[in-house]
C-alpha positions as CSV (number, residue, x, y, z in Angstrom):
1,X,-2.2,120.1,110.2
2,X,-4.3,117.9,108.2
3,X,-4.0,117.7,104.4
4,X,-7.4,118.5,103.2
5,X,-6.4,118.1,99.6
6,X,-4.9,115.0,98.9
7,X,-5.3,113.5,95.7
8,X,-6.9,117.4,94.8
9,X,-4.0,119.3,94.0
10,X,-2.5,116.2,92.1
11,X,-5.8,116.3,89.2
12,X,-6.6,119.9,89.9
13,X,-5.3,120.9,86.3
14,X,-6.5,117.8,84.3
15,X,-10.3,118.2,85.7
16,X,-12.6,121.1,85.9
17,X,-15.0,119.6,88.4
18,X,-14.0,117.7,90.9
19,X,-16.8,116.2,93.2
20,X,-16.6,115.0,96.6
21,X,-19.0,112.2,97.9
22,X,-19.8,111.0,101.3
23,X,-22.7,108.7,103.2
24,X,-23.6,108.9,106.8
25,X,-26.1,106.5,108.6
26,X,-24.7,103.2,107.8
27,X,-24.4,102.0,111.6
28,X,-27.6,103.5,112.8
29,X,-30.5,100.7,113.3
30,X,-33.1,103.1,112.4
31,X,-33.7,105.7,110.1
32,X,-32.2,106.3,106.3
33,X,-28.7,106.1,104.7
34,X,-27.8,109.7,103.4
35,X,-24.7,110.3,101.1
36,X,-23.7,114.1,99.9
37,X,-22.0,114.7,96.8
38,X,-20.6,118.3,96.2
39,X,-18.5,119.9,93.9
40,X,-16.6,123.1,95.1
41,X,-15.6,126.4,93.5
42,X,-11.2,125.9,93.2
43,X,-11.6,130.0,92.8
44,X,-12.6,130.4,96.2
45,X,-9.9,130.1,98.9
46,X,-11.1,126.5,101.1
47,X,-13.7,127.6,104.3
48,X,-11.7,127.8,107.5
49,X,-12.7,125.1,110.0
50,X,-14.1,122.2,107.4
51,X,-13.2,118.9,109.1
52,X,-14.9,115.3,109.7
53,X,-18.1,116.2,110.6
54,X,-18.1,113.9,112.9
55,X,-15.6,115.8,114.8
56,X,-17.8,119.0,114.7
57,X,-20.4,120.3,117.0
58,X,-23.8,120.6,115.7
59,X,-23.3,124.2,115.4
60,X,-20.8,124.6,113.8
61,X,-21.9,122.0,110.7
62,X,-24.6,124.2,110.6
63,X,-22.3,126.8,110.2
64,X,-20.3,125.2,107.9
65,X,-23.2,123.8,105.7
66,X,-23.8,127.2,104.7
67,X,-20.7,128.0,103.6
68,X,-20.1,125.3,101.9
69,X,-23.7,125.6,100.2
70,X,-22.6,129.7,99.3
71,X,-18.9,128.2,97.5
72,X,-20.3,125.3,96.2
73,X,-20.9,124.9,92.1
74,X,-23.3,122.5,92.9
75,X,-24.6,120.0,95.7
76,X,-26.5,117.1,96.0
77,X,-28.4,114.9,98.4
78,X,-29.7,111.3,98.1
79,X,-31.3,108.7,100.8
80,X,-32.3,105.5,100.6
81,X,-35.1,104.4,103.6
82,X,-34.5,101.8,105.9
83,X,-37.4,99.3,104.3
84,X,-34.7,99.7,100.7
85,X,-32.1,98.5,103.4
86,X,-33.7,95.9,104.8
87,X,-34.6,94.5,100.8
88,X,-31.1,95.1,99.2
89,X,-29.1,94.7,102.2
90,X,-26.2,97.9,103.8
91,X,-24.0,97.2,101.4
92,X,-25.4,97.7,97.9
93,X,-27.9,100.6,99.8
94,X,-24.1,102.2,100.6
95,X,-23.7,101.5,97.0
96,X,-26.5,102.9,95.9
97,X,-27.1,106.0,97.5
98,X,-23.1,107.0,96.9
99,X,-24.2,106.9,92.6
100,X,-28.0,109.0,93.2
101,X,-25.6,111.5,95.0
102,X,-23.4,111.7,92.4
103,X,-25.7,111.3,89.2
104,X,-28.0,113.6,90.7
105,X,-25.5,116.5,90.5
106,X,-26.4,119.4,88.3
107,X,-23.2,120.4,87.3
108,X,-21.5,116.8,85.8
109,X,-18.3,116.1,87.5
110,X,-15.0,115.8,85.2
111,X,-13.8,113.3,88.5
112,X,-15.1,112.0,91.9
113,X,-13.4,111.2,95.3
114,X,-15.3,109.2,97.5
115,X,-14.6,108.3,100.8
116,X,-13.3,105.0,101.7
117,X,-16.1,102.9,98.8
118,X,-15.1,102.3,95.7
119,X,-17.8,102.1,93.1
120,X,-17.1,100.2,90.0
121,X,-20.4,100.8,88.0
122,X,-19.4,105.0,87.8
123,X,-18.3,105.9,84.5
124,X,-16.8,109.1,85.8
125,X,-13.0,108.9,86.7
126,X,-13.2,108.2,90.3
127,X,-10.9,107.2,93.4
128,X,-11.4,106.2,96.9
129,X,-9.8,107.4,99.9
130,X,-9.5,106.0,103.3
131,X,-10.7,108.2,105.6
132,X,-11.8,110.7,103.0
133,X,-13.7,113.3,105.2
134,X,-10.5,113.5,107.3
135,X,-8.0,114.1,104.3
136,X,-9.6,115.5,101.4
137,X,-11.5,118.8,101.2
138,X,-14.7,117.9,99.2
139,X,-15.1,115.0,100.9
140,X,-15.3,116.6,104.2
141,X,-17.6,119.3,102.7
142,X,-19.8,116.5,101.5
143,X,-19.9,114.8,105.0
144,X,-21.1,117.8,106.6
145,X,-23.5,118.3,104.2
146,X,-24.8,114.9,104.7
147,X,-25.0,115.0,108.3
148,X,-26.5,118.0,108.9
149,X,-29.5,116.7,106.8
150,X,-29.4,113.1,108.6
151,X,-29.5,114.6,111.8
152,X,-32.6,117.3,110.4
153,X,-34.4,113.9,109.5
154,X,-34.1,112.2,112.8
155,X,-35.3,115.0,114.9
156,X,-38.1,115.2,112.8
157,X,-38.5,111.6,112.9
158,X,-38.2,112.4,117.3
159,X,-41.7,113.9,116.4
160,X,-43.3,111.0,115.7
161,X,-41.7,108.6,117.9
162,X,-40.2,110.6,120.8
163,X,-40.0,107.5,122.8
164,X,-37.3,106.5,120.9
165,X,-35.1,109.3,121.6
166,X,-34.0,110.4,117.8
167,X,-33.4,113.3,118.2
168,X,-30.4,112.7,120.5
169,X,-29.2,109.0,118.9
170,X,-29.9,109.7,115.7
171,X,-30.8,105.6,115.2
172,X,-27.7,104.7,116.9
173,X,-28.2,101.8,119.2
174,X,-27.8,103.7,122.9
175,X,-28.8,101.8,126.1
176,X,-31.7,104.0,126.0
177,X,-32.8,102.9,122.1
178,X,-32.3,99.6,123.3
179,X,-34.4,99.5,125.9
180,X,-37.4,101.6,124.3
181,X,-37.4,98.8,121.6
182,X,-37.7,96.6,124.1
183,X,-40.7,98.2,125.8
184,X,-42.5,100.0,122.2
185,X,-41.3,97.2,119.5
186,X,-40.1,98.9,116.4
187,X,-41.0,102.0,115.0
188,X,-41.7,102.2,110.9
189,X,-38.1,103.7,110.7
190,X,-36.3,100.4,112.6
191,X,-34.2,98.2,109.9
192,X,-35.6,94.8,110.8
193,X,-32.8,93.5,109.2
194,X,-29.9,94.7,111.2
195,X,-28.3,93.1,114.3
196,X,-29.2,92.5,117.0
197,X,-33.4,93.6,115.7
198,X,-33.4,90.5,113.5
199,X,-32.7,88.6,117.3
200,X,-35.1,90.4,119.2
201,X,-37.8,89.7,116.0
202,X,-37.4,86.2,117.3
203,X,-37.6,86.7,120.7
């Protein structure tokens, strides 16, 4: 059984609010970088079935997102589009969406976990954990959190540009993707940045 509280249980009576933060979209080659940051109610017994959201079905982070919406103290979401990525580069827009998460909280957070980043620039007491949304509660709450809104924004984005396919790659680079760049060129939400776009800019 997987420890969902590591680190947690350790700080849980030095901190009031303990926030959990968590980005999702960093591999795409289209679309935004989303991070969640959420800070959960310790007087409410943990929501059965929270895992990596990536190991979830789409139905059931639905589910989960509003559960963890009714427990939470308070959530937030933050993106940063793909024309910010392809101007500060992935890793400071990693960076940077991780801190509006967490600054944008209502509800200031005595500590933060985040999963696997570390981010020196956050005054807050912080730590980072490998694999966070596999082995600490708030951080898998903020993954699926994260997630479910990605995924929302690329099936809307699927409206616009269904040659593209978003709403079942979610920007990933499929076969399929591939080849509709090839035939389309880039949509408004491609980063021109990324590998292998910056090669096909060229050819």
């Amino acid at each position: 059984m997987l420890d969902f509280f590591v680190g947690e249980s350790q700080i849980a009576y030095d901190f009031n609010y303990i926030a959990g933060v968590d980005e999702v979209g960093r591999g795409p080659v289209a679309g935004p970088i989303v991070a969640a940051a959420v800070i959960m109610d310790p007087k409410k017994s943990p929501i059965k079935g929270i895992a990596d959201s990536k190991l979830l079905t789409h139905k059931k982070r639905v589910e989960l997102r509003e559960k963890i919406i009714r427990d939470a103290i308070a959530f937030n979401i933050a993106e940063i589009s793909r024309f910010e990525i392809d101007r500060i580069g992935i890793q400071r827009a990693n960076e940077k969406v991780l801190m509006k998460a967490t600054l944008g909280l209502k509800t200031n957070p005595d500590f933060v976990f985040i999963d696997y980043f570390k981010l020196p620039n956050l005054k807050i007491p912080n730590e980072s954990i490998v694999k966070g949304d596999l082995n600490n509660y708030s951080i898998a709450c903020a993954s699926i959190i994260a997630k479910v809104y990605r995924d929302g924004l690329m099936d809307k984005a699927h409206e616009n540009y269904p040659e593209y396919n978003f709403c079942k790659n979610k920007g990933y680079l499929t076969k399929f993707h591939l080849d509709a760049i090839l035939e389309h060129g880039f949509s408004d939400l491609h980063r021109e940045s990324f590998w292998p776009m910056r090669e096909l800019i060229h050819e």
